[in-house]
Biotite code that builds the C-alpha atoms (Angstrom):
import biotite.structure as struc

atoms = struc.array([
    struc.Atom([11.907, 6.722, -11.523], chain_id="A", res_id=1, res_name="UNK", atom_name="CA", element="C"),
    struc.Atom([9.865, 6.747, -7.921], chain_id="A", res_id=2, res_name="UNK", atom_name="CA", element="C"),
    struc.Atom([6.984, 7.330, -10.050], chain_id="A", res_id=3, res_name="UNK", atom_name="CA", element="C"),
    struc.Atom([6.949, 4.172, -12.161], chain_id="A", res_id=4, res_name="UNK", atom_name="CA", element="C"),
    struc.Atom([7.764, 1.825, -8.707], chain_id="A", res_id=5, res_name="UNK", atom_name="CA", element="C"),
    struc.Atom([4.625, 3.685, -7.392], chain_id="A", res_id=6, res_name="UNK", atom_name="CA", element="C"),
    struc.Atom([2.805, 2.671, -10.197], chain_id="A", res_id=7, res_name="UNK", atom_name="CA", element="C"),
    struc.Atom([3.970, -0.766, -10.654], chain_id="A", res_id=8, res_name="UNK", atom_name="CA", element="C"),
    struc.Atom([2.751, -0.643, -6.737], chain_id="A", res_id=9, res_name="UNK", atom_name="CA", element="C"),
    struc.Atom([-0.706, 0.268, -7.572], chain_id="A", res_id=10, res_name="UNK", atom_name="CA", element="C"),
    struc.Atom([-1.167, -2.013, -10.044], chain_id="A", res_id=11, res_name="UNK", atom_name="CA", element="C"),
    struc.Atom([0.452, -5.186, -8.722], chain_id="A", res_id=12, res_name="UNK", atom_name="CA", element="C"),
    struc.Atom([-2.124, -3.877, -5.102], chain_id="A", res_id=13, res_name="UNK", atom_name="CA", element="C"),
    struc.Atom([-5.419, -3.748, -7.926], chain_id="A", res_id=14, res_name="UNK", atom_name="CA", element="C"),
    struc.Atom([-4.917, -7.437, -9.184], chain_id="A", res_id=15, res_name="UNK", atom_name="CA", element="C"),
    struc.Atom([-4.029, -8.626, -5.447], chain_id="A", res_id=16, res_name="UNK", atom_name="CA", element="C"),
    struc.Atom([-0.455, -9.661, -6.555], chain_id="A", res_id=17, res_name="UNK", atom_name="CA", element="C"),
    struc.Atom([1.359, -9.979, -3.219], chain_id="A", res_id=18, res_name="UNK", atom_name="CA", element="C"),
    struc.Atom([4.590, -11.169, -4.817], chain_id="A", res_id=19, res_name="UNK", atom_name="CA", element="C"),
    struc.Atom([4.463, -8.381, -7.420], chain_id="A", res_id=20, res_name="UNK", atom_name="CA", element="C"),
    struc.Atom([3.904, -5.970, -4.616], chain_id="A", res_id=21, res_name="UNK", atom_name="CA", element="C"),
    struc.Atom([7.021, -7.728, -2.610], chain_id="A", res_id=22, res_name="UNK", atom_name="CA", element="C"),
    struc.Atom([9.410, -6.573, -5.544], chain_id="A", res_id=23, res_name="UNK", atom_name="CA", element="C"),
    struc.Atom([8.945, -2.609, -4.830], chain_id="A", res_id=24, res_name="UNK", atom_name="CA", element="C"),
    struc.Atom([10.055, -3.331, -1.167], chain_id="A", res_id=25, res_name="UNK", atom_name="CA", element="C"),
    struc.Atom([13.201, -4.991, 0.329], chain_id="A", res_id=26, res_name="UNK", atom_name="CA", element="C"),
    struc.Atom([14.473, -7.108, 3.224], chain_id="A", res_id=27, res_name="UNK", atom_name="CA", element="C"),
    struc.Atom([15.247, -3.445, 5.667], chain_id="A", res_id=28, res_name="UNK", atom_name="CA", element="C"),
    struc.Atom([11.863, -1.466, 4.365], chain_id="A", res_id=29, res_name="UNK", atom_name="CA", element="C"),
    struc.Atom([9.215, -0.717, 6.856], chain_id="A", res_id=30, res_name="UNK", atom_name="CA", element="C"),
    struc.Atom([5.603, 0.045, 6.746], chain_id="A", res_id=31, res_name="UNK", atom_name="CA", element="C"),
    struc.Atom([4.274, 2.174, 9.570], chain_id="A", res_id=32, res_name="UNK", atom_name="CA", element="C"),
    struc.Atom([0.053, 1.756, 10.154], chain_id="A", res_id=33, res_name="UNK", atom_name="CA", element="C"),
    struc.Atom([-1.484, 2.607, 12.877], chain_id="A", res_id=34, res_name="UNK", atom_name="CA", element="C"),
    struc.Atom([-0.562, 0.588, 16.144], chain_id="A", res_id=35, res_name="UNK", atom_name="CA", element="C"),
    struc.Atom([2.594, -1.181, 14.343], chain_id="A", res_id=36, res_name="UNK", atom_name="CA", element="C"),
    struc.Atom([5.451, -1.178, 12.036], chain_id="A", res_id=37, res_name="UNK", atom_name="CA", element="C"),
    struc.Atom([5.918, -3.772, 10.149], chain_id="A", res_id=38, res_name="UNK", atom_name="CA", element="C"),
    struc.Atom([9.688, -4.919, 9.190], chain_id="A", res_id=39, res_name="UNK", atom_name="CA", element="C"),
    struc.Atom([11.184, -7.033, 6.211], chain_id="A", res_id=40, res_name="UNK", atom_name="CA", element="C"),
    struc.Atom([9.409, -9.050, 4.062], chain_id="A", res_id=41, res_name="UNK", atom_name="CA", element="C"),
    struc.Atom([8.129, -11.185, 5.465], chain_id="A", res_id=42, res_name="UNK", atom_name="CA", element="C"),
    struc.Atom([6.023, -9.252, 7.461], chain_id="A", res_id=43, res_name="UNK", atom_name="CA", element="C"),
    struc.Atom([5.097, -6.960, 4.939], chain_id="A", res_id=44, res_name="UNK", atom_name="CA", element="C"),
    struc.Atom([3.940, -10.425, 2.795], chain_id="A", res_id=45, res_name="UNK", atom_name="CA", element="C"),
    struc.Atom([0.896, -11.233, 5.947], chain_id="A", res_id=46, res_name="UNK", atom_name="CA", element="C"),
    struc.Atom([0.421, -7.804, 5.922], chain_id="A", res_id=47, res_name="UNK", atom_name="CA", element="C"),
    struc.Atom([-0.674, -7.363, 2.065], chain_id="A", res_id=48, res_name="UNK", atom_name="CA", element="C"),
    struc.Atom([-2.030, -10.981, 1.727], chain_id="A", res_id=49, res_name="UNK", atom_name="CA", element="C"),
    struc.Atom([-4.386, -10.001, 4.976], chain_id="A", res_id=50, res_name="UNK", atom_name="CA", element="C"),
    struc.Atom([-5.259, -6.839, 2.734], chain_id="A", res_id=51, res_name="UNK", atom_name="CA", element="C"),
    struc.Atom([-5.631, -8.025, -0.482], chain_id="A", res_id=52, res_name="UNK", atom_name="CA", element="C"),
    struc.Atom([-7.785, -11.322, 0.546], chain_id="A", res_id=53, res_name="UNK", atom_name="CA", element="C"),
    struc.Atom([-9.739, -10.301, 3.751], chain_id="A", res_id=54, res_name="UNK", atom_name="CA", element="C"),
    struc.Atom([-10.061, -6.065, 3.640], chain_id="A", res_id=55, res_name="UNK", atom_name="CA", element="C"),
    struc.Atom([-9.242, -4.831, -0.165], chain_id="A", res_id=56, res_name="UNK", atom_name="CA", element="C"),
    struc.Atom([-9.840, -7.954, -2.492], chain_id="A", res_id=57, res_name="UNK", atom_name="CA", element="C"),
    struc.Atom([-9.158, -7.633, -6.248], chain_id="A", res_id=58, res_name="UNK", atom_name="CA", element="C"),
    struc.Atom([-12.410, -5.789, -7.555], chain_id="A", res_id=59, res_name="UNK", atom_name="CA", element="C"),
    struc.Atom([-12.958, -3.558, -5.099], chain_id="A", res_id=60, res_name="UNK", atom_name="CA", element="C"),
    struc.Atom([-14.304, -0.262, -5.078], chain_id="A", res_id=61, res_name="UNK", atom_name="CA", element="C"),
    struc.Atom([-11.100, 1.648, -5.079], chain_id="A", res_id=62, res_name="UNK", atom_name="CA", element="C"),
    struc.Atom([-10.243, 5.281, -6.001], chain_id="A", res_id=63, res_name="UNK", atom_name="CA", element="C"),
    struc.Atom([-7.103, 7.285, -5.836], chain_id="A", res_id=64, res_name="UNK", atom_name="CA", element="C"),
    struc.Atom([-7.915, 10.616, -5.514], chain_id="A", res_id=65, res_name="UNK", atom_name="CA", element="C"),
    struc.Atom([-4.318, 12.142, -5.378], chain_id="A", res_id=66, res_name="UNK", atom_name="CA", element="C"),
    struc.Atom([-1.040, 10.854, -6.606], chain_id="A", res_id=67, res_name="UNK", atom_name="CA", element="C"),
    struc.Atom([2.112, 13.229, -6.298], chain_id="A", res_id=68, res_name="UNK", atom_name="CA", element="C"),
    struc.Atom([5.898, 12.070, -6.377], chain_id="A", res_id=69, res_name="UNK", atom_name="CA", element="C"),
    struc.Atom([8.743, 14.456, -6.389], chain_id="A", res_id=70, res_name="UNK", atom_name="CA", element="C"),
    struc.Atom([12.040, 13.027, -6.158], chain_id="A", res_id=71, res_name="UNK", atom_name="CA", element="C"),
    struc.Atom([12.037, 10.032, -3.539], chain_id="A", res_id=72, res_name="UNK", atom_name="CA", element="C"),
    struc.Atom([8.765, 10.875, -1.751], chain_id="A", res_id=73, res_name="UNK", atom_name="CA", element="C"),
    struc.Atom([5.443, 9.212, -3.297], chain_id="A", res_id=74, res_name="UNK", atom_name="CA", element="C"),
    struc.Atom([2.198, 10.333, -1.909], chain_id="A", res_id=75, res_name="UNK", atom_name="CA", element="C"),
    struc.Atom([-1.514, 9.064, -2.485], chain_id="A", res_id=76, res_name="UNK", atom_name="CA", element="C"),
    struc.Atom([-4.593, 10.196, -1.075], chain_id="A", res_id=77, res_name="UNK", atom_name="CA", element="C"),
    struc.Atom([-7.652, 7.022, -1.328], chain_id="A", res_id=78, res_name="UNK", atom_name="CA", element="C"),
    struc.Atom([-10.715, 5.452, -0.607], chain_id="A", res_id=79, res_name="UNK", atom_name="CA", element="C"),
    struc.Atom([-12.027, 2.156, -1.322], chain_id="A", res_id=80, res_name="UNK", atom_name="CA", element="C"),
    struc.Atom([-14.775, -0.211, -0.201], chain_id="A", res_id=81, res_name="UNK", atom_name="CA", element="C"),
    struc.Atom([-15.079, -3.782, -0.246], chain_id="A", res_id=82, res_name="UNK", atom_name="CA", element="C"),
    struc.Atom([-18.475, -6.437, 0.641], chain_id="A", res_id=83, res_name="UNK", atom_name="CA", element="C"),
    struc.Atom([-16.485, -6.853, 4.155], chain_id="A", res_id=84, res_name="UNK", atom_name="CA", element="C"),
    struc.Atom([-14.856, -3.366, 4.705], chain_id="A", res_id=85, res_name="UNK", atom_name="CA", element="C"),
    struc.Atom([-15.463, 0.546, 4.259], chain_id="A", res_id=86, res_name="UNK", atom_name="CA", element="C"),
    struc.Atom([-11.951, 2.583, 3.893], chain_id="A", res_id=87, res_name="UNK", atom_name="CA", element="C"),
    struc.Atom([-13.907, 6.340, 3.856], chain_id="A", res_id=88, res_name="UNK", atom_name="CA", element="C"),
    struc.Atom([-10.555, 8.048, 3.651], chain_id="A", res_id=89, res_name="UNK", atom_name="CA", element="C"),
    struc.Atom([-6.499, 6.853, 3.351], chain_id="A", res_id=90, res_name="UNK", atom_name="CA", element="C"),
    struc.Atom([-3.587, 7.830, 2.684], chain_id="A", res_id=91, res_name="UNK", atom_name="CA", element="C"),
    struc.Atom([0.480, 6.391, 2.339], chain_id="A", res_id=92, res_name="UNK", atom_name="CA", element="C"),
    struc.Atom([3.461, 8.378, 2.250], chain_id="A", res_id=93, res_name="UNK", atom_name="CA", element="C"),
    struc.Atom([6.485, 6.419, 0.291], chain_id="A", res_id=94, res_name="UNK", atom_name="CA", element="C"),
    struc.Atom([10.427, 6.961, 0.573], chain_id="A", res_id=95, res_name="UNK", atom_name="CA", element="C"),
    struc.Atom([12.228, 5.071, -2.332], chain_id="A", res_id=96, res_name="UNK", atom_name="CA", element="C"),
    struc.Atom([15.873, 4.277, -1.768], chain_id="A", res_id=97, res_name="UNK", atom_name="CA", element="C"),
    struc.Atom([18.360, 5.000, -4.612], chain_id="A", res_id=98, res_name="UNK", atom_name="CA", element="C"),
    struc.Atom([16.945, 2.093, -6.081], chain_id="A", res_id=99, res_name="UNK", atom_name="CA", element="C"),
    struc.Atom([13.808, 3.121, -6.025], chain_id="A", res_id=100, res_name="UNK", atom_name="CA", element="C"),
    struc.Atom([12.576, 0.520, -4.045], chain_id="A", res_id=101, res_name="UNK", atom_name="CA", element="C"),
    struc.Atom([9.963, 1.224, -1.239], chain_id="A", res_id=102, res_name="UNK", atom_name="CA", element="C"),
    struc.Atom([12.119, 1.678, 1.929], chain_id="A", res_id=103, res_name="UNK", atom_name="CA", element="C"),
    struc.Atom([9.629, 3.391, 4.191], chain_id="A", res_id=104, res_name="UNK", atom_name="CA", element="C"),
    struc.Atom([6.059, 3.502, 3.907], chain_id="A", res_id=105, res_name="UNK", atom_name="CA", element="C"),
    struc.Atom([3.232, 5.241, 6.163], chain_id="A", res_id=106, res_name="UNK", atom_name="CA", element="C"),
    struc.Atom([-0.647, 4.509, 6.072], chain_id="A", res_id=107, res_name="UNK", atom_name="CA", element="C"),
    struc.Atom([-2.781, 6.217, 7.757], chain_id="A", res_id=108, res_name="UNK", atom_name="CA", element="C"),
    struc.Atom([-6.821, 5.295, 7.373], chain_id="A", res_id=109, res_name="UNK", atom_name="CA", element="C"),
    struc.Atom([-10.400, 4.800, 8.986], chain_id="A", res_id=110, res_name="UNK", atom_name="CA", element="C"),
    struc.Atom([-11.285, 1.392, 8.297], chain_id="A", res_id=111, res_name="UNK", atom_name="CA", element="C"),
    struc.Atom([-15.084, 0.415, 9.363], chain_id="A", res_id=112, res_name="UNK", atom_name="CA", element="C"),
    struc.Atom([-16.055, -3.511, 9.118], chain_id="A", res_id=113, res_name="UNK", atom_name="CA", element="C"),
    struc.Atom([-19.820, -3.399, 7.445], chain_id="A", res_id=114, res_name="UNK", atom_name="CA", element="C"),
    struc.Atom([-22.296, -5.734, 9.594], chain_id="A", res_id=115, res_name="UNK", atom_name="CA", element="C"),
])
């Protein structure tokens, strides 16, 4: 069932719902980016209310070029573009507990600011 918390991740990221997005993770998951991990969530809310307002608003220019999940590992390949921000190339690695909530997720990206 990894596959339908992944989705319910995508979808909940498209429309910019941070609490939606709050309900695949809990209180222990991480999210590793470049430069920092961010714990619990309350981090994780800044982190995807930065994203989904300032970087990656609802509307964007967003395409997922790869989605593969087998077993507890989720894995998407992106890239996306925004009036503020260029993403040329991303992509997160997801371990789902025995929940299937998000326990541990990694991002890595090139993220360019337009002028």
């Amino acid at each position: 069932m990894s596959e339908v918390t992944l989705d319910h991740h995508l979808y909940s990221f498209g429309k910019g719902d941070v609490e939606g997005l709050l309900e695949d993770y809990t209180e222990n998951s991480i999210i590793i980016i470049p430069n920092a991990i961010i714990r619990g969530l309350d981090e994780i809310r800044d982190l995807f209310t930065n994203l989904t307002t300032e970087i990656l608003p609802p509307g964007c220019d967003f395409h997922l070029h790869e989605k593969v999940v087998e077993d507890n590992i989720g894995y998407l390949v992106w890239h996306a573009e925004s009036d503020g921000y260029k993403v040329p190339f991303a992509s997160d690695t997801f371990v789902f507990d025995e929940d299937d909530k998000i326990l541990v997720q990694t991002v890595a990206f090139v993220l360019h600011e337009k002028e």
